[in-house]
N, CA, C and O of each residue as an XYZ file, in Angstrom:
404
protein
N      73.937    142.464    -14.682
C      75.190    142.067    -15.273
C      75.506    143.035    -16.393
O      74.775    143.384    -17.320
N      76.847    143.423    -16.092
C      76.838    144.518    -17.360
C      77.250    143.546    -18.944
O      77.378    142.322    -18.961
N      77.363    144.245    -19.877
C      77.256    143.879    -21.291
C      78.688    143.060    -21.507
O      78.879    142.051    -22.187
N      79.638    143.826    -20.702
C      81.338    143.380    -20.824
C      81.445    142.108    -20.139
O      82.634    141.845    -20.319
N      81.019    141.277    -19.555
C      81.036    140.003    -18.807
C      80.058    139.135    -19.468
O      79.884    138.071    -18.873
N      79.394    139.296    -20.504
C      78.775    138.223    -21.247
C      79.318    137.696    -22.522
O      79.912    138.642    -23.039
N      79.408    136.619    -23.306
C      80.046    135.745    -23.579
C      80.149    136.511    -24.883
O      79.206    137.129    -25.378
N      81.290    136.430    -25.370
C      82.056    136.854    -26.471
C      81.336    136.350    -27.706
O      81.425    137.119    -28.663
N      80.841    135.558    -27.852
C      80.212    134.260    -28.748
C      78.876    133.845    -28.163
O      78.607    133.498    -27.013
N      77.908    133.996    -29.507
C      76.300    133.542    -28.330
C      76.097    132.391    -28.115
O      76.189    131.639    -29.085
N      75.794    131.888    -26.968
C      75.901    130.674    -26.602
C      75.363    129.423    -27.489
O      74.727    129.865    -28.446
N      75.408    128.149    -27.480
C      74.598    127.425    -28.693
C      73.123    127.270    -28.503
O      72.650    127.102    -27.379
N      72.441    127.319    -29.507
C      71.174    127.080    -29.225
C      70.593    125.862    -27.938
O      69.650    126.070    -27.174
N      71.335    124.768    -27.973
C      70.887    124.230    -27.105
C      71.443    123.841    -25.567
O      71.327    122.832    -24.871
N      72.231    125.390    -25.344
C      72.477    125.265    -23.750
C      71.875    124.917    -22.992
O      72.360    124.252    -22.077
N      70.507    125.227    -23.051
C      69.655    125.006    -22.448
C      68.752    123.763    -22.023
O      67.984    123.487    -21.101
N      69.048    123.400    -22.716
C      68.557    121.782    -22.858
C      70.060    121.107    -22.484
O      69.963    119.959    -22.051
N      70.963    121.456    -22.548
C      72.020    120.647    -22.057
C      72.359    120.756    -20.577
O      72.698    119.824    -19.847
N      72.177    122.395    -20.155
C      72.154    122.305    -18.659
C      70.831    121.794    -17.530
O      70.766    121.830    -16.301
N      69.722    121.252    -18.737
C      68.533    121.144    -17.739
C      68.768    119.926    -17.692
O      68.524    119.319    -16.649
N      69.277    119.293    -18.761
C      69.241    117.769    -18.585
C      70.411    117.421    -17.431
O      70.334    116.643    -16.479
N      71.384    118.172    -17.807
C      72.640    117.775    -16.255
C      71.774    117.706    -15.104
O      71.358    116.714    -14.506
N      71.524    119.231    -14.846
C      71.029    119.444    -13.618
C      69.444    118.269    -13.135
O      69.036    118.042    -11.996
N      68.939    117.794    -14.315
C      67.779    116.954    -14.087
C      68.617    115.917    -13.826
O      68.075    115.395    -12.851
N      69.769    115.167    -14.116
C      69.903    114.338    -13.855
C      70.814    113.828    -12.478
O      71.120    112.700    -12.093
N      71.133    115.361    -11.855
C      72.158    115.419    -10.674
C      70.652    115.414     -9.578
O      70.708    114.878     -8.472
N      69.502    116.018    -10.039
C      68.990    116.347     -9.142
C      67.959    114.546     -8.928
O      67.619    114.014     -7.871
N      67.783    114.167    -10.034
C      67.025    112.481    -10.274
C      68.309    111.739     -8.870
O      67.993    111.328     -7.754
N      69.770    111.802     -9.507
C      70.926    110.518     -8.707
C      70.831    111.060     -6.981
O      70.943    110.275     -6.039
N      70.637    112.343     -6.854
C      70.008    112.976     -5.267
C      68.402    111.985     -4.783
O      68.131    111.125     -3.945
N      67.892    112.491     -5.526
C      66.680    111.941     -4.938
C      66.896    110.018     -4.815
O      66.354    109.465     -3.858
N      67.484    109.387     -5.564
C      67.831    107.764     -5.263
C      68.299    107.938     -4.527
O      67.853    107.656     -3.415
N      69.639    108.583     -4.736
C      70.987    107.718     -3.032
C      70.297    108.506     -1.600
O      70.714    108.118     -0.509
N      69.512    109.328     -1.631
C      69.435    110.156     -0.233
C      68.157    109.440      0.063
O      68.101    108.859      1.146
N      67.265    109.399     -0.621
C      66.578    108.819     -0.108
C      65.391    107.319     -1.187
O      64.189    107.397     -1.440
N      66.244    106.311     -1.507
C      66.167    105.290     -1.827
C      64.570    104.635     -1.186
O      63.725    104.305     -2.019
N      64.348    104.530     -0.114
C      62.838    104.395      0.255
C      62.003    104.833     -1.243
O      61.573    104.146     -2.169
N      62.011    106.480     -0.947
C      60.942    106.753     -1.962
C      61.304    106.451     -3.028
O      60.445    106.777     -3.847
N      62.623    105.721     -3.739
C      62.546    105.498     -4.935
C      61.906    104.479     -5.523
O      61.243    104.453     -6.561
N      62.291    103.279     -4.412
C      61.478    102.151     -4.457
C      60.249    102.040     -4.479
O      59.669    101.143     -5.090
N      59.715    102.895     -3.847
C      58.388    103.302     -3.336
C      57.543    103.326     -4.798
O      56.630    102.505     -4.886
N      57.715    103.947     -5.603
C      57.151    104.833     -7.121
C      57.864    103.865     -8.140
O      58.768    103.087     -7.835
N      57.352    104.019     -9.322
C      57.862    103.221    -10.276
C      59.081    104.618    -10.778
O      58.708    105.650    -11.336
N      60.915    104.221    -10.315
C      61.430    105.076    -10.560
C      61.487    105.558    -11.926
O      61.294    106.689    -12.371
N      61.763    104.567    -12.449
C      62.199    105.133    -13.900
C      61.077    106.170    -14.527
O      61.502    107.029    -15.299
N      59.935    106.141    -14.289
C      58.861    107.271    -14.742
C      58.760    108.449    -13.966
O      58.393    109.575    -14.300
N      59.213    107.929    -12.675
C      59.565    109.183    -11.585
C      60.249    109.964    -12.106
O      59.905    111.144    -12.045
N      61.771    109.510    -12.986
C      62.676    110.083    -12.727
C      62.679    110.835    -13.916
O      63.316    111.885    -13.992
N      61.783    110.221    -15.182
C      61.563    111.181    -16.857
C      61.078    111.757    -16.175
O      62.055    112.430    -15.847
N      59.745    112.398    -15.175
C      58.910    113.252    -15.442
C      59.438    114.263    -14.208
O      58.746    115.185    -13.777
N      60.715    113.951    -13.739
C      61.256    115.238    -12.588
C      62.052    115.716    -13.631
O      62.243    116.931    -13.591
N      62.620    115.050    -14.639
C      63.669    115.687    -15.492
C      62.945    116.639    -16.444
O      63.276    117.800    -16.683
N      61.906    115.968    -16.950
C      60.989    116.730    -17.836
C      60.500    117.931    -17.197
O      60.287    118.846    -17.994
N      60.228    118.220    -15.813
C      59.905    119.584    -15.297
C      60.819    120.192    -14.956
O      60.532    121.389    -14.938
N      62.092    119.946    -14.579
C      62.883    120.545    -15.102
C      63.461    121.040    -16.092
O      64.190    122.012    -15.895
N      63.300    120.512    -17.439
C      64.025    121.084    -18.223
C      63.033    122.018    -18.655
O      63.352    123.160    -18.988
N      61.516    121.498    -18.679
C      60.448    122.716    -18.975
C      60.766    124.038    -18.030
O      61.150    125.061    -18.595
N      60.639    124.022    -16.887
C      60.940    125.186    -16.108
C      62.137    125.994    -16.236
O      62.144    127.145    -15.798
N      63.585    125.264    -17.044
C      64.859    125.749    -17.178
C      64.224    126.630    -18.374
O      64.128    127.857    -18.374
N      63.828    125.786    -19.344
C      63.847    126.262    -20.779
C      62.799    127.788    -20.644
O      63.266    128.881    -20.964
N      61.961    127.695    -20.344
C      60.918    129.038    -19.911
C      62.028    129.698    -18.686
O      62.105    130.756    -19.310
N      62.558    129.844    -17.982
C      63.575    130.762    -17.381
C      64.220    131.428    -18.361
O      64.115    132.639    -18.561
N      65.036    130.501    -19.119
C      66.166    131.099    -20.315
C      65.203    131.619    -21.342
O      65.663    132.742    -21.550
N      64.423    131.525    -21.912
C      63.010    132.116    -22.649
C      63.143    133.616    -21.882
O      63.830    134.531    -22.337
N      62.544    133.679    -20.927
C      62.326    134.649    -20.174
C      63.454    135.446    -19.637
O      63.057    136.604    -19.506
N      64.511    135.341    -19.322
C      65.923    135.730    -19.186
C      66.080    136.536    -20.585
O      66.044    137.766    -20.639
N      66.223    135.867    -21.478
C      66.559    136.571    -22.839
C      65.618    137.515    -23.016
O      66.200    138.495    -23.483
N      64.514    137.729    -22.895
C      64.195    139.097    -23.472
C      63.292    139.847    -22.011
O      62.088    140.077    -21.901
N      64.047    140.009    -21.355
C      63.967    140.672    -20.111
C      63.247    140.790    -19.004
O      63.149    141.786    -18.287
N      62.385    139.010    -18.790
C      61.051    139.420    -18.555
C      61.267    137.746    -17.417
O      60.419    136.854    -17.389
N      62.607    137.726    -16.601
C      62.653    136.542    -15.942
C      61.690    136.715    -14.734
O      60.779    135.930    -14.475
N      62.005    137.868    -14.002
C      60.989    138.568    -12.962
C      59.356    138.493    -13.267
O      58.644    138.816    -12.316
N      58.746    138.130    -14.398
C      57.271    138.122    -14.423
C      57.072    136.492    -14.740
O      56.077    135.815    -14.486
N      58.384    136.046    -15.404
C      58.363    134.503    -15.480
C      58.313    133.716    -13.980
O      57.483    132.873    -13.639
N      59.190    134.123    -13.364
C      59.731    133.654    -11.900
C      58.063    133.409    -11.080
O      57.618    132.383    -10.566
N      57.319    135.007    -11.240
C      56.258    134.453    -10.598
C      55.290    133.660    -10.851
O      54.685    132.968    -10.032
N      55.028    133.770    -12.523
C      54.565    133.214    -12.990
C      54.246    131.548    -12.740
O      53.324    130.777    -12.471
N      55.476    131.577    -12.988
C      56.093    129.976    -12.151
C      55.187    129.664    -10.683
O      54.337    128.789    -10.848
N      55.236    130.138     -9.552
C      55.448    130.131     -8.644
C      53.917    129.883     -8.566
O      53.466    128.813     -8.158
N      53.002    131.094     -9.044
C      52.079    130.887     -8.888
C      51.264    129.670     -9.217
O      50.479    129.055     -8.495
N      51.626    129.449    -10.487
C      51.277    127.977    -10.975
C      51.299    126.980     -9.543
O      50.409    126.617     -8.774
N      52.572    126.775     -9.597
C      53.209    125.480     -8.525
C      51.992    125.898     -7.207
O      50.936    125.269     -7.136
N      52.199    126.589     -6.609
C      51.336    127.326     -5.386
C      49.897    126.795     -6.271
O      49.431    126.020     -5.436
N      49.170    126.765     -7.160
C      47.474    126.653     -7.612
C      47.032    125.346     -7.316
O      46.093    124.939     -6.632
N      48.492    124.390     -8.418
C      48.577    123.570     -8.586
C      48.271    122.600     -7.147
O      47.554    121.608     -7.014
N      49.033    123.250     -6.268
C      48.975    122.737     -4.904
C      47.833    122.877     -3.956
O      47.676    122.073     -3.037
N      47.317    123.528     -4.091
C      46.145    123.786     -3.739
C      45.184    122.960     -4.512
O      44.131    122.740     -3.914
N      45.293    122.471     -5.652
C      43.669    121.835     -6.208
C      44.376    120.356     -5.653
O      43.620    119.568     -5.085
N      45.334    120.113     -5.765
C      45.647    118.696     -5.077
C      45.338    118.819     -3.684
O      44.623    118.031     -3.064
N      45.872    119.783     -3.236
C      44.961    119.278     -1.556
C      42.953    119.487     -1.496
O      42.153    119.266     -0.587
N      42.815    119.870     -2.566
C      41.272    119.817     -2.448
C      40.969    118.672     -2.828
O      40.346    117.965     -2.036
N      41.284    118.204     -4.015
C      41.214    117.112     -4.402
C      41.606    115.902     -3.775
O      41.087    114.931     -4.326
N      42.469    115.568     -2.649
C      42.987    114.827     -1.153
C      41.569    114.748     -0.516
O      40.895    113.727     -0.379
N      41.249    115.992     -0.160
C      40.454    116.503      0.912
C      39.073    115.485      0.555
O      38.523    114.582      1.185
N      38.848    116.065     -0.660
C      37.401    115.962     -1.246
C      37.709    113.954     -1.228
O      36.864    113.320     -0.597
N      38.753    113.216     -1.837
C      38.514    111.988     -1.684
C      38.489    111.572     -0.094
O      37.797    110.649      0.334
N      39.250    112.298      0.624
C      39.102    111.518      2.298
C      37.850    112.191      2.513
O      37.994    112.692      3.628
N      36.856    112.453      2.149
C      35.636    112.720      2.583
C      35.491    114.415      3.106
O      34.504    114.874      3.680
N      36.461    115.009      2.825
C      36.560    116.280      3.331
C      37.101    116.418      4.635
O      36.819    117.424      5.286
N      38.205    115.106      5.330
C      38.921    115.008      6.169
C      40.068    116.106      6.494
O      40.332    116.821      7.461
N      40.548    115.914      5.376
C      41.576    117.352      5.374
C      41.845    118.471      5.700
O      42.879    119.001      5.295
């Protein structure tokens, strides 16, 4: 993006927290109406702080990382986590079904 298309005025400190919380909360009213089963399923209301809460953590470290030029080592950063993360939970699956998995 060149320099001439960014905002005349620096944005407020807490854009960021204002667009994670929208978007946490468009993405929470998706997960009820589409699929209502799993909401019922889980105790929602704790479901729904702790999808918002990783979202806004993951927004806020993007825009962190965006600002001083370094979204590309954040991005994987990210990724890799989520990907580790996923992996010790399926060991941890595995290892309680007896190593079924």
């Amino acid at each position: 993006m060149s320099r001439d298309k960014l905002p005349t005025t620096p944005l407020p400190d807490d854009v960021i927290d204002r667009v994670a919380r929208e978007v946490a909360e468009q993405v929470a009213e998706h997960i009820e109406f589409m699929y209502p089963e799993a909401a019922k399923a889980v105790a929602w209301k704790s479901a729904s702080r702790s999808i918002k809460g990783v979202i806004r953590n993951c927004m806020a470290e993007a825009g962190r990382a965006a600002e001083s030029g370094r979204i590309e080592v954040a991005l994987k950063a990210m990724r890799e986590r989520r990907l580790s993360l996923r992996a010790t939970r399926t060991s941890l699956r595995a290892l309680a079904n007896g190593g079924d998995d």
